[in-house]
Each structure stands twice: as structure tokens, then as C-alpha cells.
C-alpha positions, -999 to 999 in steps of 0.1 A, spaced: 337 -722 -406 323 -690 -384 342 -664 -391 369 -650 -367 354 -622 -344 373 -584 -350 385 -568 -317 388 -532 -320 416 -522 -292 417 -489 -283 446 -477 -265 476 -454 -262 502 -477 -243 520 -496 -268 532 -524 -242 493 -531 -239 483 -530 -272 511 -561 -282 500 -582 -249 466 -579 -259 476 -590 -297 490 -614 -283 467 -638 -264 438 -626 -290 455 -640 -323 465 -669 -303 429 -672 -295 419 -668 -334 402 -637 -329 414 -609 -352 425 -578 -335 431 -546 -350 441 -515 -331 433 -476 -326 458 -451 -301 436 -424 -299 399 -418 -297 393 -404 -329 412 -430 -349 390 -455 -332 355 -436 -339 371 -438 -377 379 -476 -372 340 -485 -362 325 -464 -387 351 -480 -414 358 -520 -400 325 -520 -381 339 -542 -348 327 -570 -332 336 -558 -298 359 -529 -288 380 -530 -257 386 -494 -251 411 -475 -227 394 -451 -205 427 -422 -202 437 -411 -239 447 -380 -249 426 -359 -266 391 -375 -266 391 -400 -240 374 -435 -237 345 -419 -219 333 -400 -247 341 -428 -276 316 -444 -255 294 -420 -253 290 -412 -292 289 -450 -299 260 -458 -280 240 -426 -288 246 -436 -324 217 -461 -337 242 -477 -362 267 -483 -333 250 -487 -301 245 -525 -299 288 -534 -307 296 -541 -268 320 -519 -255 351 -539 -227 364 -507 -209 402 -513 -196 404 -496 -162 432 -494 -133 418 -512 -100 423 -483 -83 403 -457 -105 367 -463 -96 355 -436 -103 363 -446 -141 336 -476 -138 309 -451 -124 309 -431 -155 315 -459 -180 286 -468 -167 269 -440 -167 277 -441 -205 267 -473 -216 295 -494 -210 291 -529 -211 319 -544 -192 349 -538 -175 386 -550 -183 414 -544 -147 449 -532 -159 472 -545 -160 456 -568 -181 454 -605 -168 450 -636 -197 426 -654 -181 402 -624 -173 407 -606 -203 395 -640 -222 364 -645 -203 355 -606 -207 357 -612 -249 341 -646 -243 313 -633 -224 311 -602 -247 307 -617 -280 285 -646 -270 259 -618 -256 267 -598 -289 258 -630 -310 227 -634 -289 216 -598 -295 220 -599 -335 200 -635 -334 171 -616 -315 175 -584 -337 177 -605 -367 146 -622 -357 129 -590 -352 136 -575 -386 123 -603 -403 93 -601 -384 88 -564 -390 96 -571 -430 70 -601 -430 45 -581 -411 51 -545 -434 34 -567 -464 3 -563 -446 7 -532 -425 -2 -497 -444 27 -474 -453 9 -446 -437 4 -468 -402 47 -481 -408 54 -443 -409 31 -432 -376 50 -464 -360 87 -456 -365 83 -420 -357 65 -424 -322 76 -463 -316 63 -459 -279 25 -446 -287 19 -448 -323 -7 -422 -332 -35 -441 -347 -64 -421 -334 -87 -409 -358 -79 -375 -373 -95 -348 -398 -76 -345 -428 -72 -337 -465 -73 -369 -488 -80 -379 -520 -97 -419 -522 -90 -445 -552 -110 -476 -555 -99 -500 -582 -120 -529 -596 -120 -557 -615 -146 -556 -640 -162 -588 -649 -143 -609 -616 -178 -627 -611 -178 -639 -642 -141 -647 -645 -149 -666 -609 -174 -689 -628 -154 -698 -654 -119 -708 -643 -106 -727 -611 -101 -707 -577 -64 -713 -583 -64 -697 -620 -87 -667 -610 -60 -659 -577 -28 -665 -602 -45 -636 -621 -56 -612 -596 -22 -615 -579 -2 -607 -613 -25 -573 -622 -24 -562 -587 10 -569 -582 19 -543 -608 -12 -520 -595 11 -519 -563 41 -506 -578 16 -479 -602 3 -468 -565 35 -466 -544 53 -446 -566 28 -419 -564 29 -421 -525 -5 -441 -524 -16 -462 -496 -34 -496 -499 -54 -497 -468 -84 -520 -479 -81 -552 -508 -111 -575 -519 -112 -598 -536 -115 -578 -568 -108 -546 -556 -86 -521 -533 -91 -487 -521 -63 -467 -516 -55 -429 -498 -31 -404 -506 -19 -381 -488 4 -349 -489 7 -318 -470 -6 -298 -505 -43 -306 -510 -32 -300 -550 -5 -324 -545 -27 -357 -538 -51 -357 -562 -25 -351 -590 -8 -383 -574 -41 -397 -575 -51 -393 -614 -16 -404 -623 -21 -441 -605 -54 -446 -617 -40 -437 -652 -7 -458 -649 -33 -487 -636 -51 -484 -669 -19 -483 -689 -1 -514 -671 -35 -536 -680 -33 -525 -713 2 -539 -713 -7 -575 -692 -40 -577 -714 -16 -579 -748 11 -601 -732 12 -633 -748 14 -653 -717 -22 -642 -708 -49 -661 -711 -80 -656 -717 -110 -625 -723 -86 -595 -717 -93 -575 -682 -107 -544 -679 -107 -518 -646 -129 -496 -635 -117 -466 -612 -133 -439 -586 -112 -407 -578 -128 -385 -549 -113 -357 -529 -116 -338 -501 -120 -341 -458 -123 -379 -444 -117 -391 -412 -82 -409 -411 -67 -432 -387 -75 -468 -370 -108 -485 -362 -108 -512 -335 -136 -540 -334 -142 -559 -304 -154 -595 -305 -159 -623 -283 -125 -639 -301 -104 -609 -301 -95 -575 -316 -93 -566 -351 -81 -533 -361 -83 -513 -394 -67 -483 -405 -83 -463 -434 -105 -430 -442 -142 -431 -436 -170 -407 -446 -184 -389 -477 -156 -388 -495 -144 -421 -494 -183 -431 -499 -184 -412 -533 -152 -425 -542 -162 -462 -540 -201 -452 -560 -180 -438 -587 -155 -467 -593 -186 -491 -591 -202 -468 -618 -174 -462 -637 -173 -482 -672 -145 -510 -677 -115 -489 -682 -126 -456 -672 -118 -434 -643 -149 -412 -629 -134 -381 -606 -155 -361 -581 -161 -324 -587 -134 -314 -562 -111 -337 -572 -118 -327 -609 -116 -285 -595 -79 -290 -584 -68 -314 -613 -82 -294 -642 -54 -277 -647 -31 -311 -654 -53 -331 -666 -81 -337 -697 -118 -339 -681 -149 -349 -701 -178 -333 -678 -208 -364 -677 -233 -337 -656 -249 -342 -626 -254 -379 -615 -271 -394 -584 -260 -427 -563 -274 -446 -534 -279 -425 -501 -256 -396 -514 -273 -363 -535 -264 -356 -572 -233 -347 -579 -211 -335 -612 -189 -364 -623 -162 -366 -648 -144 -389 -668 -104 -385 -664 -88 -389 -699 -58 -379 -697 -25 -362 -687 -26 -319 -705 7 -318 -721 30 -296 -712 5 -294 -675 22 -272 -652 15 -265 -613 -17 -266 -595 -45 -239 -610 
């Protein structure tokens, strides 16, 4: 049985607050009452109505700016608001309007308007959390696939997100799987998915709760970005994931539910200036469009996780210049890679105890 709609009614006369009582309980609706404007912005933030009929001439704050504060309010601004004018007051309908005001009750109130005003009212209200309901399970499907970072640039500029590509301080992680060709060949497609999905289901959570940002996945692999406003900040956040991902596998690989050679990650750590935002690629079909950090850095980070050893973490010397003072580093000199000039790498071993702030 749907439950019975609350009425919030606002007003100060008491002769219409028990007609209007009246013909609503008869009408199964349940009506609960406010006499002055700040009782009733109390009453929505409390009851949270399912409609409010509200009189325009209170004393003290008046129905005009209940209105008003509703509808500027995002929690608020969607409960339709019924005003209750006199016929001869017009000027009262131009600024409910001008207000937000959904509709408009004549006093004295008549039974048979008053009814098709709530009628009308709550069957546009119920259409309106239908569509919004909708919508946010839309946008909570969707976010599984949409970068934090992209979510973020989207709810604070809804009307233009901006996606364009931009200069700025990151540090790069790319995590692999080490041995997945192998593992492919020997078990079904099915098997080889169920495990991927269960170690990078709890690489997610080692990543988010350092503030990274899963903008690229393969099948054996992700890269992900962090970013902070303090260039010492990210890296840090960095280190810590790729350790925690090395930890947690240690964990999966000794849970007796596992089956199986154990698995073993290998991780790249790289720091420094990349180009950050969306990439759009136009085909005959259509539009795809990326969002992730291109150049150097990001090239350096993905060499080093490729040359990393299975459960190892190689870090780039800038990366390894603004973690040194957190974290253990065993220097493997100067190494080249593919299209990019030697560089110093070093093996991340650890957390210093007792590490302080950036050096």
C-alpha cells in the first residue's frame, strides 16, 4: 500500500488551518501544520514534506521568503510549493512566481480546487523523483567507469566540464600482472577473469584510499595518476598504493581459497610534469574519448613497471628525490629503455619508520 503523502500547511489563520485538515485527512493524505515561517523551514528540514501549501502574509518571515530559501536550497528545491493567495492580491502571484512557486491556491479555500491543486502537485512531484531516481542510478552505474578525477571536473562545472588538456604535477603507477600470459594458457577465460577481478578489486580499494585515479585497465594491468596540490604529497600517496598492492597479494596469494601458482606484481612509480586531461578519437562509428596523462613521465612510468621484477616497485629519480625522506630506496644505477635515455632507477622497499614530512 503507497504510503499516504505529508502536507506541510503553513499558515497563521487557525479557521484555515482545521478546513484544510479537514478535507486532507478525509482524503487520506497526512497533514501536519506550521503558523509561522520559521516553524515551517524547521518542519521541512525535520519531516521533509511531500508538498507544502504555504500562506503568502505571515508575520515575521513571510511565505515569499520560505519560498525563496526552499528552492535556493539543493536539498529542498524539488518539494512543490501550493501558495494560498486572496483573489484580489495579484501582486502576490507575480512574486511567487518570481520565487519559484509552483502553483497557486485562491482563499478562501474552495474543496474542489484545493484537491485538484494537491492532486496535480503530487502526481508532478512523483514524476520528478521517478525521473531523478532514474538519473542517479544512471550516474552511479556510469561512475564505475568514469575517472574520479573526470566525476570531480563534472560536478563542479556541470555546464562545461573542463576536460581540456592541461600541464600539471603528477606522479604515474602502472601495475601488472606478472606471469598473465601464462596464467591465460593454462586455465579457462572464465577462471583467469574470476582472478583478475578479485586482486584488482582489492587493488582498487589500496588506490582510492590514497587519492589515486584508475584512468587506463588491461587486461593485466592499470595505470593510475595521482594528484595533489603538493608535488611531495603525490608521490608519497603513490609509494604507499604500490606498497599496500604488494601487501594485499601477499595476503590473496596465502588465502586458502586460492588456487593455483601464487601471483606476483610488478609496479612502475614515475613523477613529475605530464599532460592531463581528455583525448577525443574520431572514427567513422563514433567518438571515443579518454581521460589520462600523456608524455615522458607516464612513458617512464609504464618501462619501469614492465622492467620491474615480480613483486618489486622500480621509482624514477624524481619520484625517488621527493620520497627519500619517507621511504627505504635501494639505488640500481643508471638504466636505459626503449626510445627514452638512461636514467637512475630505484627499488622502493619500504616505509622509514618514524618518516616525517617531505625533505
Amino acid at each position: 500500500m503507497e504510503q499516504a503523502a505529508k502536507i506541510l500547511v503553513v499558515d497563521d489563520n487557525e479557521q484555515t488551518l482545521t478546513l484544510v485538515r479537514t478535507i486532507l485527512r478525509r482524503h487520506g493524505y497526512q497533514p501536519f501544520f506550521a503558523r509561522s515561517g520559521e516553524e515551517a523551514l524547521r518542519h521541512v528540514s525535520r519531516d521533509r514534506p511531500d508538498l507544502i501549501l504555504l500562506d503568502v502574509m505571515m508575520p515575521g518571515m513571510d511565505g515569499i521568503e520560505v519560498c525563496r530559501r526552499l528552492k535556493d536550497n539543493d536539498e529542498t528545491r524539488l518539494i512543490p510549493i501550493v501558495f494560498m493567495t486572496m483573489l484580489d492580491q495579484p501582486e502576490d502571484k507575480i512574486r511567487g512566481i518570481e520565487v519559484g512557486a509552483d502553483d497557486f491556491l485562491t482563499k478562501p479555500v474552495n474543496h474542489r480546487e484545493l484537491m485538484a491543486r494537491v492532486s496535480t502537485a503530487l502526481k508532478l512531484k512523483r514524476t520528478v523523483d521517478r525521473k531523478v531516481g532514474a538519473l542517479l542510478n544512471i550516474q552511479e552505474y556510469l561512475s564505475r567507469f568514469v575517472p574520479l578525477a573526470v566525476r570531480r571536473v563534472v560536478e563542479e562545472h556541470p555546464e562545461a566540464p573542463q576536460l581540456e588538456n592541461q600541464e600539471q604535477d603528477v606522479s604515474v603507477l602502472f601495475v601488472d600482472l606478472s606471469g598473465y600470459t601464462k596464467l591465460s594458457l593454462m586455465m579457462s577465460p572464465d577462471k583467469v577473469n574470476s582472478i583478475v577481478e578479485r586482486y584488482f578489486s582489492h587493488f582498487l580499494d589500496c588506490i582510492h584510499e590514497q587519492g589515486g585515479d584508475i584512468t587506463d585497465t588491461t587486461g593485466d594491468g592499470m595505470m593510475v595518476v595521482f594528484q595533489t596540490d603538493d608535488r611531495f604529497e603525490h608521490p608519497k600517496n603513490g609509494a604507499m598504493a604500490g606498497l599496500k598492492i604488494l601487501e594485499v597479494t601477499d595476503q590473496l596469494n596465502r588465502a586458502p581459497d586460492e588456487v593455483g601458482d601464487p601471483i606476483a606484481v610488478h609496479i612502475g612509480l614515475n613523477s613529475g610534469t605530464a599532460l592531463v586531461g581528455s583525448s577525443r578519437f574520431e572514427g567513422l562509428r563514433g567518438t571515443r574519448w579518454t581521460f589520462t596523462a600523456n608524455g615522458p613521465v607516464t612513458n617512464l612510468a609504464a618501462r619501469l613497471g614492465a622492467a620491474a621484477s615480480p613483486g618489486t616497485i622500480f621509482v624514477g629519480p624524481e619520484t625517488a628525490k621527493r620520497i627519500a625522506g619517507n621511504f627505504v630506496l635501494h639505488p640500481l644505477g643508471p638504466q636505459a629503455f626503449k626510445n627514452l635515455e638512461a636514467v637512475e632507477v630505484y627499488q622502493l622497499m619500504g616505509e622509514k619508520r618514524g618518516s616525517g614530512g617531505p625533505p
